[in-house]
C-alpha positions in Angstrom: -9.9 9.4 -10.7 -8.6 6.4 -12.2 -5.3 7.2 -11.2 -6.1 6.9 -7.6 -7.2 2.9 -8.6 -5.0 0.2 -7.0 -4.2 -2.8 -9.6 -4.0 -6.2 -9.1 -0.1 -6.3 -11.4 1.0 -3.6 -8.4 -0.6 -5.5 -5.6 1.0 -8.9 -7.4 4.3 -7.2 -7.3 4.6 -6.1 -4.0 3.5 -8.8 -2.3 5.8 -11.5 -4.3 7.8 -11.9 -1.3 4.8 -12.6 0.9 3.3 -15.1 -1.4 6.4 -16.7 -1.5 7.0 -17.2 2.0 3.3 -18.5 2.3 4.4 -20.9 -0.4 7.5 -22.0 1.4 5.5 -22.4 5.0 2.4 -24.4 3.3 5.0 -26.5 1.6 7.0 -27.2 4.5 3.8 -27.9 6.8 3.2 -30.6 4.4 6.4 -31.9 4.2 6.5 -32.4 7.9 2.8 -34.0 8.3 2.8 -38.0 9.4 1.8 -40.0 7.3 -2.1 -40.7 8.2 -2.1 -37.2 9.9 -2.1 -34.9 6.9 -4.8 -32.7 7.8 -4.0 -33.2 11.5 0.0 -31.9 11.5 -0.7 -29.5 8.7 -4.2 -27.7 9.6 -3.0 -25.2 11.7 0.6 -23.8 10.6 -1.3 -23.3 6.7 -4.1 -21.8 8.7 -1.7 -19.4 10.8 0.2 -19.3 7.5 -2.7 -17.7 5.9 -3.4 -15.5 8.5 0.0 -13.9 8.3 -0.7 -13.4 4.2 -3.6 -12.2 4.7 -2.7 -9.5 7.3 0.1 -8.1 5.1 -2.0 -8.2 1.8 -4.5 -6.1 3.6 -1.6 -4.0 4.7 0.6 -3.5 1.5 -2.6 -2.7 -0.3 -3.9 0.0 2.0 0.0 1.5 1.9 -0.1 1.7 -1.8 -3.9 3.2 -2.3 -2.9 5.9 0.6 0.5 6.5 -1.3 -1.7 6.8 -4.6 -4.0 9.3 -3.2 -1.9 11.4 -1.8 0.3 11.6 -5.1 -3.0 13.4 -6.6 -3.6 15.6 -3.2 -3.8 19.3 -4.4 -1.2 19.6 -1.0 1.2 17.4 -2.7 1.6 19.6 -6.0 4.3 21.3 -6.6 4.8 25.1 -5.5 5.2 26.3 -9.2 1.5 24.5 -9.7 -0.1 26.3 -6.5 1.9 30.0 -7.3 5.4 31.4 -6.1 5.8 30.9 -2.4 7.9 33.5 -2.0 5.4 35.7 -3.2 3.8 38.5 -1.1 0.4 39.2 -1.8 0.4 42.2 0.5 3.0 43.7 -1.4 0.3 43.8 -4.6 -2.4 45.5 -2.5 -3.7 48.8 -3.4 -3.3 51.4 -0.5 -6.1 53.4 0.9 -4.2 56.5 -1.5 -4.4 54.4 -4.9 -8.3 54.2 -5.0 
Protein backbone atom coordinates (compact mmCIF):
# COMPACT_ATOMS: atom_id res chain seq x y z
CA UNK A 1 0.00 0.00 0.00
CA UNK A 2 2.47 2.44 0.72
CA UNK A 3 3.82 2.17 -2.58
CA UNK A 4 0.76 3.45 -4.14
CA UNK A 5 1.43 6.97 -1.81
CA UNK A 6 2.26 10.09 -3.75
CA UNK A 7 5.17 12.27 -1.97
CA UNK A 8 5.48 15.66 -1.59
CA UNK A 9 9.86 15.35 -3.03
CA UNK A 10 7.96 13.71 -6.37
CA UNK A 11 5.14 16.21 -6.46
CA UNK A 12 8.11 19.13 -5.72
CA UNK A 13 10.00 17.65 -8.63
CA UNK A 14 7.61 17.66 -11.22
CA UNK A 15 6.10 20.67 -10.78
CA UNK A 16 9.60 22.74 -10.60
CA UNK A 17 8.86 24.15 -13.87
CA UNK A 18 5.31 25.25 -12.84
CA UNK A 19 6.45 26.86 -9.75
CA UNK A 20 8.81 28.58 -11.53
CA UNK A 21 6.86 30.10 -14.05
CA UNK A 22 4.42 31.20 -11.22
CA UNK A 23 7.48 32.80 -9.73
CA UNK A 24 8.45 34.53 -12.93
CA UNK A 25 4.57 35.82 -13.53
CA UNK A 26 4.09 37.05 -9.76
CA UNK A 27 7.41 38.73 -10.12
CA UNK A 28 6.82 40.37 -13.22
CA UNK A 29 3.11 41.55 -12.12
CA UNK A 30 4.93 43.32 -9.49
CA UNK A 31 7.45 44.77 -11.40
CA UNK A 32 4.95 46.30 -13.78
CA UNK A 33 2.48 47.76 -10.84
CA UNK A 34 2.32 51.82 -10.56
CA UNK A 35 3.60 53.13 -8.01
CA UNK A 36 0.40 53.85 -5.60
CA UNK A 37 -1.43 50.93 -7.47
CA UNK A 38 0.33 47.90 -6.10
CA UNK A 39 -2.51 45.87 -5.23
CA UNK A 40 -4.61 47.44 -8.03
CA UNK A 41 -2.09 46.49 -11.31
CA UNK A 42 -0.97 43.32 -9.58
CA UNK A 43 -4.26 41.62 -8.01
CA UNK A 44 -5.45 39.97 -10.88
CA UNK A 45 -2.50 38.50 -13.14
CA UNK A 46 -1.06 36.76 -9.40
CA UNK A 47 -4.68 35.78 -8.94
CA UNK A 48 -4.94 34.27 -12.67
CA UNK A 49 -1.32 33.30 -12.01
CA UNK A 50 -2.45 31.14 -9.21
CA UNK A 51 -5.14 29.72 -10.82
CA UNK A 52 -3.01 28.39 -13.62
CA UNK A 53 -0.53 26.62 -10.68
CA UNK A 54 -3.11 25.49 -9.08
CA UNK A 55 -4.87 23.76 -12.08
CA UNK A 56 -1.61 21.94 -13.11
CA UNK A 57 -0.60 20.87 -9.44
CA UNK A 58 -4.01 19.27 -9.21
CA UNK A 59 -3.16 17.77 -12.59
CA UNK A 60 0.49 16.53 -12.32
CA UNK A 61 -0.50 14.96 -8.96
CA UNK A 62 -3.51 13.01 -10.15
CA UNK A 63 -1.05 11.78 -13.33
CA UNK A 64 1.52 10.56 -11.01
CA UNK A 65 -0.99 8.72 -8.26
CA UNK A 66 -2.90 7.03 -11.42
CA UNK A 67 0.67 6.12 -12.89
CA UNK A 68 1.53 4.78 -9.25
CA UNK A 69 -1.48 2.60 -9.09
CA UNK A 70 -1.50 1.15 -11.99
CA UNK A 71 2.37 0.12 -11.63
CA UNK A 72 0.95 -2.25 -8.64
CA UNK A 73 -2.31 -3.36 -10.93
CA UNK A 74 -2.20 -7.25 -10.82
CA UNK A 75 -2.98 -6.42 -14.97
CA UNK A 76 0.28 -4.59 -15.18
CA UNK A 77 2.53 -7.64 -13.94
CA UNK A 78 4.42 -9.29 -15.99
CA UNK A 79 3.30 -12.53 -17.91
CA UNK A 80 5.98 -14.75 -16.18
CA UNK A 81 4.20 -13.45 -12.68
CA UNK A 82 0.56 -14.29 -13.97
CA UNK A 83 1.80 -17.90 -15.87
CA UNK A 84 3.02 -18.69 -19.52
CA UNK A 85 0.72 -17.09 -22.04
CA UNK A 86 1.37 -19.34 -24.49
CA UNK A 87 0.14 -21.99 -22.39
CA UNK A 88 -2.92 -24.12 -23.17
CA UNK A 89 -4.80 -25.25 -20.46
CA UNK A 90 -6.99 -27.40 -22.57
CA UNK A 91 -4.11 -29.22 -23.60
CA UNK A 92 -3.64 -30.48 -19.72
CA UNK A 93 -7.32 -31.60 -19.39
CA UNK A 94 -8.07 -35.09 -18.73
CA UNK A 95 -10.40 -36.72 -21.45
CA UNK A 96 -13.58 -38.43 -20.71
CA UNK A 97 -11.12 -41.90 -21.31
CA UNK A 98 -8.41 -40.89 -18.58
CA UNK A 99 -10.94 -41.01 -15.54
Amino acid sequence: MEGKRLSAAELKQALAADFDRLAEDVAEAMSAAQDGRIIADTEEPVRDASAVFRERLYAKALDLLQKKQEAFSPSAQRTEEQGQADHDASDNQRTCSDQ
